[in-house]
C-alpha positions as CSV (number, residue, x, y, z in Angstrom):
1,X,-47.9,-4.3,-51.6
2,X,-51.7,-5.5,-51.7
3,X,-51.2,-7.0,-55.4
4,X,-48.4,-8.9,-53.1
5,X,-50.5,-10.4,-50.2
6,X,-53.0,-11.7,-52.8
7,X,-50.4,-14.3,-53.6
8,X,-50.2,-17.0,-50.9
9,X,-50.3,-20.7,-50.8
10,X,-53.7,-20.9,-52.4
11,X,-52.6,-18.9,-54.9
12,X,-49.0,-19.8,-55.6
13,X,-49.5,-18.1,-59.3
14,X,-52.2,-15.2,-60.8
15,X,-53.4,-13.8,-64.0
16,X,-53.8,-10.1,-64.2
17,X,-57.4,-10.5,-64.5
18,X,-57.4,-12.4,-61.5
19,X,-55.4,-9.6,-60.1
20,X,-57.9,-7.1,-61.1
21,X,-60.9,-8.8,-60.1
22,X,-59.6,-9.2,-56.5
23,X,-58.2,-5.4,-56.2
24,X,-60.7,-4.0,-58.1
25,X,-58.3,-1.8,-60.1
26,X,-58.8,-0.9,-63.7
27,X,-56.3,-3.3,-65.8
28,X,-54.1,-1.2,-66.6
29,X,-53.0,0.4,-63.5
30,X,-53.0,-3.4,-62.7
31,X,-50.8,-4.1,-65.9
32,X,-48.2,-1.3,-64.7
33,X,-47.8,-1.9,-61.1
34,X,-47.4,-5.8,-62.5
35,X,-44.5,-4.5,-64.1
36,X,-42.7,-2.2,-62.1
37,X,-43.1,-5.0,-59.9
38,X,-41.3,-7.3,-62.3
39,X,-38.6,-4.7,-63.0
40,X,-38.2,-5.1,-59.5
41,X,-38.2,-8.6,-59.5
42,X,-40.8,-8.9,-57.0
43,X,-43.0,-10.5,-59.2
44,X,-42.3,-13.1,-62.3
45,X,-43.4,-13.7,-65.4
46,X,-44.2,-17.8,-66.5
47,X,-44.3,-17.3,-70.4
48,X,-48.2,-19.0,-69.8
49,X,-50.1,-15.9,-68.5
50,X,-49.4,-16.1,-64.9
51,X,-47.2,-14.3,-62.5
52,X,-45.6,-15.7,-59.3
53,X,-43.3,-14.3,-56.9
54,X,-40.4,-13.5,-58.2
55,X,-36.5,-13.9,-56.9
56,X,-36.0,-10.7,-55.5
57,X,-38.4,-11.5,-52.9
58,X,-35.7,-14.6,-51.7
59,X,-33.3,-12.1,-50.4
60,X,-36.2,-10.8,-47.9
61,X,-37.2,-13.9,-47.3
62,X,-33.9,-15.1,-45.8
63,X,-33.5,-11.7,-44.2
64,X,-37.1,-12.4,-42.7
65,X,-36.0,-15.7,-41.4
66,X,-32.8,-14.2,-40.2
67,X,-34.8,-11.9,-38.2
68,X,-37.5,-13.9,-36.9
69,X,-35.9,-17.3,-36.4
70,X,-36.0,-18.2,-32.5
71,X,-32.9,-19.7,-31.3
72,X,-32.9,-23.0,-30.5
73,X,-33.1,-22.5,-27.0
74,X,-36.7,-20.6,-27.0
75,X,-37.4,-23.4,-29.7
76,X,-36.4,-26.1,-26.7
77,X,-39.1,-23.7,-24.4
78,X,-41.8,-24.0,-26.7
79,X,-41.9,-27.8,-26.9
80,X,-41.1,-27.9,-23.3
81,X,-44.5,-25.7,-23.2
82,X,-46.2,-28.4,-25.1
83,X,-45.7,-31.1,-22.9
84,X,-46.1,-29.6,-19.4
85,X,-49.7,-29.0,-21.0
86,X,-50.3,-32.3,-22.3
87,X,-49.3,-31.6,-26.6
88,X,-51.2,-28.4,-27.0
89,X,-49.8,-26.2,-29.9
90,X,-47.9,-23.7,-28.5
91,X,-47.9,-20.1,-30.5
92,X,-45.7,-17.2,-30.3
93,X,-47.3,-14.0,-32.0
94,X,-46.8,-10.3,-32.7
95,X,-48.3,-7.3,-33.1
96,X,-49.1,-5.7,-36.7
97,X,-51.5,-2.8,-36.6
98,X,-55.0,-4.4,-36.2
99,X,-53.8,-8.0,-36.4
100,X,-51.7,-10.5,-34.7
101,X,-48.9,-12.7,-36.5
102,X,-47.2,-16.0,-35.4
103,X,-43.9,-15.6,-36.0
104,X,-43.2,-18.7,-34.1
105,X,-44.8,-22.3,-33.3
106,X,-44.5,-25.8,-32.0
107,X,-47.0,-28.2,-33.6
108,X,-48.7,-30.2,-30.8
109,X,-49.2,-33.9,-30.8
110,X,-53.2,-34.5,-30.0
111,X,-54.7,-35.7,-32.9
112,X,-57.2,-32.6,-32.3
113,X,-55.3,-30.1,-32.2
114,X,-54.7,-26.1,-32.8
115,X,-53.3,-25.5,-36.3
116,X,-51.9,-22.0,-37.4
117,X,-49.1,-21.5,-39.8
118,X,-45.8,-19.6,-39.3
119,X,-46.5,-15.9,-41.0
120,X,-50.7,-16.5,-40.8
121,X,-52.2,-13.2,-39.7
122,X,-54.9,-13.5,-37.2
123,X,-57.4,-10.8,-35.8
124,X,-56.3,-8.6,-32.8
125,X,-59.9,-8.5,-31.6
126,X,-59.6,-11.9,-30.4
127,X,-58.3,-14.9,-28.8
128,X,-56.4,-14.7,-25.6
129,X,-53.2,-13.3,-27.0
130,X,-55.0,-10.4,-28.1
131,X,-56.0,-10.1,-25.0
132,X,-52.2,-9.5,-23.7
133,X,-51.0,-7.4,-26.9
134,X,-53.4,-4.9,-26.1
135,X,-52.9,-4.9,-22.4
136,X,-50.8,-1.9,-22.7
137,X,-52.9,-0.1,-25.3
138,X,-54.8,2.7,-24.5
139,X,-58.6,3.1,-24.9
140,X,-58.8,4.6,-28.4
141,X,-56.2,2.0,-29.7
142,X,-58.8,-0.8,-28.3
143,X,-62.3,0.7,-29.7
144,X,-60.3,1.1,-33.2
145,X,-59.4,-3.0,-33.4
146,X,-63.1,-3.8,-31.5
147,X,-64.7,-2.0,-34.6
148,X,-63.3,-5.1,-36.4
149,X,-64.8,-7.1,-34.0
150,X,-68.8,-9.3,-33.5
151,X,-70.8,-6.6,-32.4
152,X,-70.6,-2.2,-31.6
153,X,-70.5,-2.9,-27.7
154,X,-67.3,-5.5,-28.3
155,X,-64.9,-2.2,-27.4
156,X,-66.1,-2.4,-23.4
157,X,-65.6,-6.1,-23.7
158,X,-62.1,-6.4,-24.8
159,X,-61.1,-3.5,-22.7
160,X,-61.8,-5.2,-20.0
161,X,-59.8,-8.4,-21.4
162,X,-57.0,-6.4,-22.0
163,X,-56.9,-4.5,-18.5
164,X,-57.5,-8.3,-16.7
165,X,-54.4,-9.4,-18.8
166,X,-52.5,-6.8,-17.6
167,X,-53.5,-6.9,-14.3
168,X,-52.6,-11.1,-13.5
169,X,-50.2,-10.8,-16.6
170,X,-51.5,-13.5,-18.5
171,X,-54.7,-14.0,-20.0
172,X,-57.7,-16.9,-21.2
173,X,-60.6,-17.1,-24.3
174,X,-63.1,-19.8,-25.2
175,X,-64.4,-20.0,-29.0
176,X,-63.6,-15.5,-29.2
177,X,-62.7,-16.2,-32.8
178,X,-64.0,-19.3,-33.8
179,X,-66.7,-21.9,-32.0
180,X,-65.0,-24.5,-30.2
181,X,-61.1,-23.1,-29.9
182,X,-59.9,-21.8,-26.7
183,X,-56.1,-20.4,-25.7
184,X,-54.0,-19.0,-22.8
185,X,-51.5,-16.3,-23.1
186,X,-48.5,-14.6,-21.4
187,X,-46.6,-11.4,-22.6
188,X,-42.9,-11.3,-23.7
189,X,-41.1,-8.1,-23.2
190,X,-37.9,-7.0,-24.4
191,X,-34.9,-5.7,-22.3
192,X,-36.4,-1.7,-22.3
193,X,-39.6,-3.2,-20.7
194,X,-41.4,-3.3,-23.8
195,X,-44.6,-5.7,-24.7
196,X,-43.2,-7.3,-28.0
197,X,-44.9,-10.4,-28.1
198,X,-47.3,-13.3,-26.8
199,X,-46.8,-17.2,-26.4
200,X,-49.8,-18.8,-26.4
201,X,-51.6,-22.2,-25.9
202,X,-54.3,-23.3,-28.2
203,X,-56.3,-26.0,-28.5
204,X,-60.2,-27.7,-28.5
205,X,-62.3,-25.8,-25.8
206,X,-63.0,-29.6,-24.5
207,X,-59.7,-30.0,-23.1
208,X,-59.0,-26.0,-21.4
209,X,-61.5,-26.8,-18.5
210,X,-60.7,-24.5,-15.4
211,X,-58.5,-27.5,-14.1
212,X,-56.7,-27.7,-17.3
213,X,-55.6,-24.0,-17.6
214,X,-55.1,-23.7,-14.0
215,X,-52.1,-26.6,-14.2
216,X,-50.3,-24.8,-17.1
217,X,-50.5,-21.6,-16.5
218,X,-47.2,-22.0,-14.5
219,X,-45.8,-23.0,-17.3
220,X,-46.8,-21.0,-19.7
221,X,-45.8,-17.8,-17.5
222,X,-42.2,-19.3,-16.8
223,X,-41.9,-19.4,-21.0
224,X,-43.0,-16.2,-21.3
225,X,-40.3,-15.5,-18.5
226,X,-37.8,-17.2,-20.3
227,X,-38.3,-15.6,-23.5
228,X,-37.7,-12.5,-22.2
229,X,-34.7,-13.5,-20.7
230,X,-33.7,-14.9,-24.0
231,X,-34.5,-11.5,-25.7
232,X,-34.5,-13.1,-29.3
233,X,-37.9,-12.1,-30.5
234,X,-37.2,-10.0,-33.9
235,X,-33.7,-9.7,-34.3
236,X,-33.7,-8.0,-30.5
237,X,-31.0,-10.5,-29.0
């Protein structure tokens, strides 16, 4: 699975040198797992040198879709989302261990703007809808993503993030993950009651003055209600 993840758009294709520089694996447990992975069809061999992914991995990838495809009523929300705050990029993540994935996203229409691909991994130590994925989390779960985090006192810090979130069910960050960028967040639950996933605004830290966040948050918490509602957040409806 990590030989996997090292392809990605930047690196459509590798070599197995490639593969073993970047893994640090001798070459041939690299050449064997390259192979069982081929025999698999998980991987692919060009003739030239270079793998790439191979077909099998199409039959997950629709299944993926399949199960992570929003309908096209939450789709409706999120661009209704990105209005009502003025064409800010409007997110939808989930929770994977010690990072965050966007599973969902309307592209907003400011010529500076937010950009995060569908499937990007982010870190769970930051950003505002961090902040909300952890607000059910207990203590030990928080100090063991903060160790990931800017500094060995960051633990108290997004604690208390995560317990604000939780307490006005929604929360706020300015430039937590990189200088500059600021978002807003809301949880999405699913019919048990369960925390399964954060919409989120993002956008310059220029434009989420106090004034700003305080005239969208209303809207951002009736998407998150509707969401919910919807109860289409991985394969769930």
């Amino acid at each position: 699975m990590d030989l996997l993840a090292l392809y990605d758009a930047e690196h459509p294709s590798r070599t197995v040198r490639e593969l073993v520089t970047a893994t640090g694996l001798p070459k041939s447990t690299v050449v064997r797992l390259v192979h069982t992975l081929e025999q698999c069809g998980l991987l692919w061999s060009r003739g030239d040198g270079r793998t790439v992914p191979g077909p099998g991995l199409l039959r997950w990838a629709e299944l993926a879709r399949t199960t992570w495809q929003l309908p096209e009523e939450a789709l409706q929300r999120l661009r209704e989302l990105s209005e009502a705050s003025g064409g800010e990029s409007i997110g939808l993540y989930v929770r994977q261990r010690d990072v965050r994935v966007c599973v969902a996203r309307h592209e907003g229409n400011r010529t500076l703007r937010h950009v995060v691909r569908v499937g990007a991994e982010m870190p769970l130590w930051a950003g505002a809808a961090s902040h909300v994925l952890l607000s059910r989390a207990d203590p030990a779960e928080i100090t063991a993503v903060a160790a990931h985090g800017p500094h060995r006192e960051w633990a108290d810090t997004l604690g208390e993030r995560a317990r604000r979130a939780a307490a006005r069910g929604w929360s706020v960050s300015h430039g937590e993950r990189e200088p500059g960028v600021s978002g807003a967040a809301a949880p999405v639950f699913d019919a048990a009651g369960r925390l399964v996933a954060a919409v989120a605004l993002g956008g310059p830290t220029v434009r989420f003055t106090d004034e700003a966040i305080a005239g969208f948050v209303p809207a951002l918490l009736d998407t998150a209600r509707a969401l919910t509602a919807l109860g289409s957040i991985g394969g769930t409806a």
